[in-house]
C-alpha positions as CSV (number, residue, x, y, z in Angstrom):
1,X,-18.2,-13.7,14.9
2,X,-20.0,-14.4,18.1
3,X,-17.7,-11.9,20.3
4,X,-18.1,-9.2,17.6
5,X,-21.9,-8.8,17.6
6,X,-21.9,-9.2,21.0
7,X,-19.1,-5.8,20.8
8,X,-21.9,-3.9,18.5
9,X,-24.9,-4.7,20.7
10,X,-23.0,-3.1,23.7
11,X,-22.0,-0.2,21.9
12,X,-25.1,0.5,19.7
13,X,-27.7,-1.2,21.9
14,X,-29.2,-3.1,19.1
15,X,-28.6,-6.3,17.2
16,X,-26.9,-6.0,14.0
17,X,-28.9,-6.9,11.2
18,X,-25.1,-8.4,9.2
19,X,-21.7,-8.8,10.1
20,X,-19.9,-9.5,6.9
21,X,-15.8,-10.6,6.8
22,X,-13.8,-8.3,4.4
23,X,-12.4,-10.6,1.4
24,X,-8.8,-8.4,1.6
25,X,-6.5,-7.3,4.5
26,X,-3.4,-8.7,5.4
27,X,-2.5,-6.9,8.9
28,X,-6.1,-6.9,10.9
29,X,-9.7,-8.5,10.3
30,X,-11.6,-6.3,9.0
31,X,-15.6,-6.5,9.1
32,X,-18.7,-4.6,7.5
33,X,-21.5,-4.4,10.0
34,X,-24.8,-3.3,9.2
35,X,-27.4,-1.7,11.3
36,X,-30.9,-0.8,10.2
37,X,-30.2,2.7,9.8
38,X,-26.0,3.0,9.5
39,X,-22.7,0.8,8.0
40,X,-19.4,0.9,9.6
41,X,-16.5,-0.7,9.6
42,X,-14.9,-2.9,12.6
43,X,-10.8,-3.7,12.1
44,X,-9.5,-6.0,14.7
45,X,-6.4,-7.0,16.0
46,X,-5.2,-9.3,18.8
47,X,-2.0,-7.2,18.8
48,X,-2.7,-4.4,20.1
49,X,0.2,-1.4,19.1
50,X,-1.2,-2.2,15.5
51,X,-4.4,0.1,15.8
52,X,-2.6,2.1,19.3
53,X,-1.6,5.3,17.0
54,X,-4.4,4.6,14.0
55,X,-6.6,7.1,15.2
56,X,-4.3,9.7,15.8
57,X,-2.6,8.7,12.2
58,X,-6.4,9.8,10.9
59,X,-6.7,12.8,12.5
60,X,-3.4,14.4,11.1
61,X,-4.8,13.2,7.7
62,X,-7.8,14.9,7.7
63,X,-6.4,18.4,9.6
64,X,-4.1,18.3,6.0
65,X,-7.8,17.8,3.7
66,X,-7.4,14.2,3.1
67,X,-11.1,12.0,2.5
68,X,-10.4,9.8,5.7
69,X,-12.9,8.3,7.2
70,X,-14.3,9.4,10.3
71,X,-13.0,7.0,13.6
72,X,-16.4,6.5,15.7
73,X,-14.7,4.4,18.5
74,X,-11.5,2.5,19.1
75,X,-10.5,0.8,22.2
76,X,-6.5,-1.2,22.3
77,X,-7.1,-2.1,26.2
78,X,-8.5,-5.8,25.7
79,X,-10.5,-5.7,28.6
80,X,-13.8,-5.6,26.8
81,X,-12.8,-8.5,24.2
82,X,-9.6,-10.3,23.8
83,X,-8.7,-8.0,20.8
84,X,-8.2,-4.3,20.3
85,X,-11.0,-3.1,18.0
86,X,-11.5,0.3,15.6
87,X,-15.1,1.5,14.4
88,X,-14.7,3.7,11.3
89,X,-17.3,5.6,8.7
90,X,-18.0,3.4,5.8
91,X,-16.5,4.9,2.5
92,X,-19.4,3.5,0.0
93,X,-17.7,1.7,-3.0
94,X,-14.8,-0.7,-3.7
95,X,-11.0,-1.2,-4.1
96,X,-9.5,0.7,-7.3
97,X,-8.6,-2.9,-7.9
98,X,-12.2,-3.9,-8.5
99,X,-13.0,-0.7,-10.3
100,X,-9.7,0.2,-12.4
101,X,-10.6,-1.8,-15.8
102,X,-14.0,0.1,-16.0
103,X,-12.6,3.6,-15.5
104,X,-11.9,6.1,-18.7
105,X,-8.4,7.7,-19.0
106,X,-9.9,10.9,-17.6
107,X,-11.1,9.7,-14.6
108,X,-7.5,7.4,-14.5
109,X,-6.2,11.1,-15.1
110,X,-8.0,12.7,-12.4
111,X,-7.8,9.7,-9.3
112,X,-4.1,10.3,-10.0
113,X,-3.7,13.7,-9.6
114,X,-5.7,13.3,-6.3
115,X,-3.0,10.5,-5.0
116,X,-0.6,12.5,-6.0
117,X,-1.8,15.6,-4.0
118,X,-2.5,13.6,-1.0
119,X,1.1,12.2,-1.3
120,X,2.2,16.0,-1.9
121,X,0.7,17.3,1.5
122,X,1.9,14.3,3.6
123,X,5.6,14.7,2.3
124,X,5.1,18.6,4.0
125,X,4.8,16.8,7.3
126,X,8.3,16.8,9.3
127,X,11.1,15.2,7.7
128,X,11.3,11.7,9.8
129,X,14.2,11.0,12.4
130,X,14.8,7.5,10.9
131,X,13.5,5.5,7.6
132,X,10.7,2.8,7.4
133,X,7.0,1.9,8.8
134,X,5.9,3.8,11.8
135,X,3.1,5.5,13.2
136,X,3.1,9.6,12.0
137,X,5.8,11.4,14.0
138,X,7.6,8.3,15.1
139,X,11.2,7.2,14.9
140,X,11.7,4.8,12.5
141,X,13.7,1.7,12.5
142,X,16.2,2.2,9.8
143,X,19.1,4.6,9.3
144,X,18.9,4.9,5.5
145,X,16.7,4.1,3.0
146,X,19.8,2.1,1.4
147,X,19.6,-0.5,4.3
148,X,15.8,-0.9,3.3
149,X,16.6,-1.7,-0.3
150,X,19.2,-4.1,0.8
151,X,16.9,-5.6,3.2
152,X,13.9,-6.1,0.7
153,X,16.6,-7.5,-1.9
154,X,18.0,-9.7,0.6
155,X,15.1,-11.4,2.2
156,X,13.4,-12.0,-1.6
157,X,16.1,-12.9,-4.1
158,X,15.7,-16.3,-3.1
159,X,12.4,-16.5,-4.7
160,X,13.8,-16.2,-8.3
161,X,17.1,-17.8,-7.9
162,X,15.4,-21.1,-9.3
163,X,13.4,-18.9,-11.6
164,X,15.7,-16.7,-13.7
165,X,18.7,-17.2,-15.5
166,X,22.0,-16.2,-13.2
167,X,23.4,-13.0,-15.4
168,X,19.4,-11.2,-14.8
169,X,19.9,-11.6,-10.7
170,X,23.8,-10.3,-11.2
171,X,21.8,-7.3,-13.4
172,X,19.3,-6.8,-10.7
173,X,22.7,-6.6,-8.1
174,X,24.5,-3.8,-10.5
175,X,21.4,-1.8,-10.9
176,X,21.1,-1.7,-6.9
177,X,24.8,-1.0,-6.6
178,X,24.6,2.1,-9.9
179,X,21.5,3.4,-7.3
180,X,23.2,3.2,-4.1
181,X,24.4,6.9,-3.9
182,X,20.9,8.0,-5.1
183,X,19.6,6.0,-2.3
184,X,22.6,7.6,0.4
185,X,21.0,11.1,-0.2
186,X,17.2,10.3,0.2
187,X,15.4,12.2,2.9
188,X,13.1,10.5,5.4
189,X,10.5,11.8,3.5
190,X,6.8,11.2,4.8
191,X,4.3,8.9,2.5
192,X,1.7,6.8,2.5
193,X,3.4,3.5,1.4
194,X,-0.2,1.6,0.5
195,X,-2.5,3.5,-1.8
196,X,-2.3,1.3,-4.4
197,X,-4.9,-0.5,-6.2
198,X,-6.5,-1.4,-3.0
199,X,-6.9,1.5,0.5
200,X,-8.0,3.7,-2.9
201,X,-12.1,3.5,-2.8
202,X,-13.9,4.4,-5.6
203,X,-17.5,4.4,-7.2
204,X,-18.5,4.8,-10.8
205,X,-15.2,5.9,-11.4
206,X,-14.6,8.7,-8.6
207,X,-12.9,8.8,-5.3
208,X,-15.0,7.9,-2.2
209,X,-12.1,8.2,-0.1
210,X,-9.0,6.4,1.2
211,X,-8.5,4.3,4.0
212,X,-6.0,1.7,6.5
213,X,-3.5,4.2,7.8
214,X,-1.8,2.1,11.1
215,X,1.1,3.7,9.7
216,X,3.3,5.7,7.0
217,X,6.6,5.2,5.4
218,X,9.4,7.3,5.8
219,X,11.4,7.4,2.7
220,X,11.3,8.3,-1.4
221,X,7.9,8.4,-2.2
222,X,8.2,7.1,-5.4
223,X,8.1,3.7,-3.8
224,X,4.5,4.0,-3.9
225,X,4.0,4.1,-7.3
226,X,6.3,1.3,-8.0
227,X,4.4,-0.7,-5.3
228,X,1.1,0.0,-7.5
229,X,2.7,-0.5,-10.4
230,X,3.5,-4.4,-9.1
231,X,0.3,-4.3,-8.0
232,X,-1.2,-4.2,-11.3
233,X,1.1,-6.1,-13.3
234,X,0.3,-9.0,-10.8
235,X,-3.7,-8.1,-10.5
236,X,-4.1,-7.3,-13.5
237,X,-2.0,-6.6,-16.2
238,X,-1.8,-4.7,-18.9
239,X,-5.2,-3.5,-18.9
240,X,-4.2,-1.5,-15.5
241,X,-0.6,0.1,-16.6
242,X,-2.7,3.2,-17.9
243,X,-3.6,4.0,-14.3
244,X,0.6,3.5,-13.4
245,X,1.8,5.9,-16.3
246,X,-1.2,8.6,-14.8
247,X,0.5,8.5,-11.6
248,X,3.9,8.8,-13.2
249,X,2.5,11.8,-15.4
250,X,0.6,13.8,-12.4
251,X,3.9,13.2,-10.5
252,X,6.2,14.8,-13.1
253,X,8.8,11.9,-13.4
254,X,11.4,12.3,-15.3
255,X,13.3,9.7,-17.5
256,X,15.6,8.4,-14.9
257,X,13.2,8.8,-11.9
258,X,10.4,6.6,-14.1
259,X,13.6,4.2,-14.6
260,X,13.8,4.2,-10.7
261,X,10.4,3.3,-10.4
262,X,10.6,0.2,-12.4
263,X,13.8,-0.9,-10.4
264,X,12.2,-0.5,-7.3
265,X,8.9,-2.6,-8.6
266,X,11.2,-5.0,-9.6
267,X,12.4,-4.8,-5.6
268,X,8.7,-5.3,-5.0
269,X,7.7,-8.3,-7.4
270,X,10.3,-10.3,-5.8
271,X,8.4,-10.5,-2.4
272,X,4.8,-10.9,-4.7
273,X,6.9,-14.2,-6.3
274,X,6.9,-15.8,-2.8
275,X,3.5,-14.9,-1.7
276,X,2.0,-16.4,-5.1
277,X,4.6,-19.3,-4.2
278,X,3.2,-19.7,-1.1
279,X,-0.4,-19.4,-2.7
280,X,0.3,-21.8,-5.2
281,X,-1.1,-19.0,-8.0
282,X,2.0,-20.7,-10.9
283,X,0.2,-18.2,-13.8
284,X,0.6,-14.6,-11.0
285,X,4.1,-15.6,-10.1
286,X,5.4,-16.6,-13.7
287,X,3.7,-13.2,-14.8
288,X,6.1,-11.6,-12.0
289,X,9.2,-13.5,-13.2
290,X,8.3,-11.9,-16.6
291,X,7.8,-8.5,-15.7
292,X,11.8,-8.8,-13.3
293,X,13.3,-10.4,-16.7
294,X,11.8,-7.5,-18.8
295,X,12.4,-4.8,-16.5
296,X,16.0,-5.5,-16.1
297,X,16.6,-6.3,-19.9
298,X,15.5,-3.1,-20.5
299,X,17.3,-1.0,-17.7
300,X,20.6,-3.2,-19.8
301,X,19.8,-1.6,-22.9
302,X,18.9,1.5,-21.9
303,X,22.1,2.4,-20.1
304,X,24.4,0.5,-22.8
């Protein structure tokens, strides 16, 4: 804490009046620092390619109308401290995550539609030269969006195996393998792969403005809303699926693409399972194992 309000003295001249760690963020340290007259926000990393095209990631956001915030300063050198550094604009309010339960359907209706527009615009960028997470522009590491399926399904299915009765991972295997030429012909298609129920900032249920763009996804966009849809089931629950079928609506999925969606949150709860395994949380991860079971008992009857 000591190094960073040294870092805002030099730069501002003064002595922040706080310097407040940010509860959530699983990549960099994020801080809120607060000066007698201004907020920011400072994200850290000791790695420095994390924040090297984050600024550059903002500024094609915001030349295509996106609420971004505003970069002040960012330095990935590590000459100054032993960490590159990013000052941003402070978007005032919270996480949709915090927010989300005391929201109406209308204004579930309308944050939706404005995801879905920002996703919109971003999948008018250049089709990508490879599929996964990479900076805007960049090549990325995967030649298909099958290998990244096959990849998340691989490295997770472990965390059920002791879980789930054998015949619902052999399901989960056939669905993959019924999706696989859907998968073959996906585009790199550009997205931004984490606003979910948190990156989404909102007050009094209306959009501030979104935020944490180190990089984008390449891919079917509709991951996203699967990944929020996980998001809520584990977060919390039932009370936040209206918010996942507004996103669905404002999209314009169809029968089979919502069916997709659920498949690929299955894909997604199976890497929550270990992190609640990891964080001990038993009621989150058998709430996961729950949603897998019913998701792919009901993909069974549906295509019967």
């Amino acid at each position: 804490m000591l190094i960073v309000e040294e870092l805002m003295i030099e730069v501002y001249g003064i002595q922040p009046l706080r310097v407040e760690p940010m509860s959530f963020g699983h990549t960099n340290q994020v801080y809120s620092v607060t000066f007698p007259d201004e907020q920011i926000i400072l994200r850290t990393n000791r790695k420095p390619d994390v924040l090297k095209h984050t600024a550059n990631n903002i500024a094609i956001l915001s030349s295509l109308g996106l609420p971004v915030p505003s970069v002040i300063r960012t330095d990935v050198s590590l000459q100054k401290v032993p960490y590159a550094y990013m000052m941003l604009e402070h978007v005032p309010g919270r996480d949709l995550r915090y927010e989300l339960e005391g929201m109406t359907d209308e204004q579930l209706d309308d944050l939706a539609g404005q995801i879905i527009v920002f996703q919109r615009k971003v999948s008018e960028l250049p089709l990508g030269t490879g599929f996964g997470w990479v900076p805007i522009g960049e090549q990325g590491p995967f030649t298909s969006w099958t290998e990244i399926i096959d990849r998340d399904i691989r490295n997770h299915i472990g965390n059920i195996t002791g879980e789930v009765a054998p015949d619902i991972i052999v399901q989960l295997q056939q669905i993959k393998r019924r999706y696989e030429p859907d998968f073959d012909r996906i585009e790199p298609v550009c997205f931004l792969d984490d606003l979910t129920i948190k990156n989404v900032i909102v007050s009094d249920g209306t959009l501030q403005g979104i935020v944490d763009f180190d990089w984008v996804c390449y891919g079917d966009p509709l991951y996203m809303i699967a990944l929020t849809q996980t998001a809520v089931v584990s977060d919390i629950g039932d009370r936040g699926m209206a918010y996942v079928e507004a996103l669905c609506r404002q999209w314009g999925a169809d029968r089979e693409q919502r069916a997709l969606i659920d498949f690929y949150s299955v894909v997604h709860a199976l890497a929550f399972i270990g992190h609640h395994q990891r964080e001990q949380n038993e009621a989150c991860k058998q709430r996961m194992v729950s949603f897998i079971v019913d998701k792919i008992k009901h993909d069974a009857n549906r295509t019967a």
